[in-house]
N, C-alpha and C positions, 0 to 999 in steps of 0.2 A: 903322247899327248891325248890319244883317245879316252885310255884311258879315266887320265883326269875326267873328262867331258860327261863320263857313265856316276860320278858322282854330284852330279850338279842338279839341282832340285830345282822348277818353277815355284815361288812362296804364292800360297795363298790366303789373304788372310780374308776371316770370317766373322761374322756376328752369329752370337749366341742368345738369341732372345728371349726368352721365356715369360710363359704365361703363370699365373698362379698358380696352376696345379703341376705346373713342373714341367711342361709341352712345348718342346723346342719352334721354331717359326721356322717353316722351309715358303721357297717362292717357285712358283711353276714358271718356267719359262714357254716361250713361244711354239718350243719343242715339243711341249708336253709332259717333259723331266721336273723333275722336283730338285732343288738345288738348297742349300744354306747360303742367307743375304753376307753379299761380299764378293771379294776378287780376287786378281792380281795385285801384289806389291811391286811398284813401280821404282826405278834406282833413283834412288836418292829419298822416298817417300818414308815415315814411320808406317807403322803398323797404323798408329791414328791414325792419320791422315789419310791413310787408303782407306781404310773401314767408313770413314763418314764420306769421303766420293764416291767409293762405290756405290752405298747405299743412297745416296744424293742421287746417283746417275739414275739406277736401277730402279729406285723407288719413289723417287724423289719424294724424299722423307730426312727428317734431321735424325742425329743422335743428340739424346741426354747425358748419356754417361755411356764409355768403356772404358774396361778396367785396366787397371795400369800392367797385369800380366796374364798370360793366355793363361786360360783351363784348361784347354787340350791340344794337344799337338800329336800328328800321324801323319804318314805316310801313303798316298794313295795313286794309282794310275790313273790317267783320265782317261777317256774316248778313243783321243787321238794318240795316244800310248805315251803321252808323256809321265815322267814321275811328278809328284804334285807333292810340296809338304804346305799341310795343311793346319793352320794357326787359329783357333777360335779363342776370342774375347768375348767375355759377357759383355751381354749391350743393351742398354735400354734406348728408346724412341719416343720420338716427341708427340707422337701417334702413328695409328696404322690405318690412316685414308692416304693409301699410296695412289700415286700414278701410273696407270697402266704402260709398262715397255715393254720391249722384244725379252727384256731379261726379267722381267715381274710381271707377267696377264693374272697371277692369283698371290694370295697369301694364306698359306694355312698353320696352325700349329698339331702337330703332332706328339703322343707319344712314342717310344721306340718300337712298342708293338706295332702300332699302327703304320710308320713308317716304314717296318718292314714289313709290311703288308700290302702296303702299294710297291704298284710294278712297274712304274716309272720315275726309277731313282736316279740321279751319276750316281758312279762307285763310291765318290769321297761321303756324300750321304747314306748308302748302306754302311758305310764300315761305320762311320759316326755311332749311327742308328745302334750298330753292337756293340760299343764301345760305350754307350749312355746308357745300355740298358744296366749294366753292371755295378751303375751308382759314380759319382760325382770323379773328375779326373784328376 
């Protein structure tokens, strides 16, 4: 039964925002890490549904639109060594005068150089960051 156990992913899913010039939106948390807006998928939730609570929670911000199927999808460890698969939907917002929380004190957009440029990333946002530089997923 262990086994089984070492195949089992936590989902997360993600918003993919972008700016005109093609600059993904990362959120600073309270930590000082730069993260992509989103979460946990919760049992029983879609992917919608999580993507706009999170962001509701996080940033207390609406969405306008996500798209009906990811753009990217990967595999990442987090922190605390868990496996993460990782779900980004493009997303647009109804604006970006968010609310400041424990999980959003900033909002920036990045390109991938840049992002890999700063040195307070999670893992799931460096590999993004290499994976975006390569052109569209």
């Amino acid at each position: 039964m262990d086994h089984l156990l070492e195949c089992f992913y936590r989902v997360s899913v993600k918003a993919l925002v972008l700016d005109d010039g093609g600059r993904f939106m990362l959120v600073k948390e309270d930590n000082g890490l730069w993260e992509l807006p989103g979460g946990g998928l919760d049992h029983g939730e879609t992917p919608h549904e999580a993507l706009k609570r999170e962001i509701k929670e996080e940033m207390g911000l609406e969405t306008l639109y996500i798209a009906d199927q990811p753009c990217y999808f990967f595999t990442s460890l987090n922190p605390k060594g868990v496996f993460v698969a990782n779900v980004l939907y493009e997303t647009r917002l109804a604006g970006l005068n968010f609310i400041p929380s424990t999980e959003c004190t900033e909002i920036r957009f990045f390109s991938a150089t840049e992002a890999l440029d700063e040195n307070h990333l999670y893992p799931n946002v460096e590999k993004f960051a290499r994976i975006y530089s390569y052109g569209p997923g």
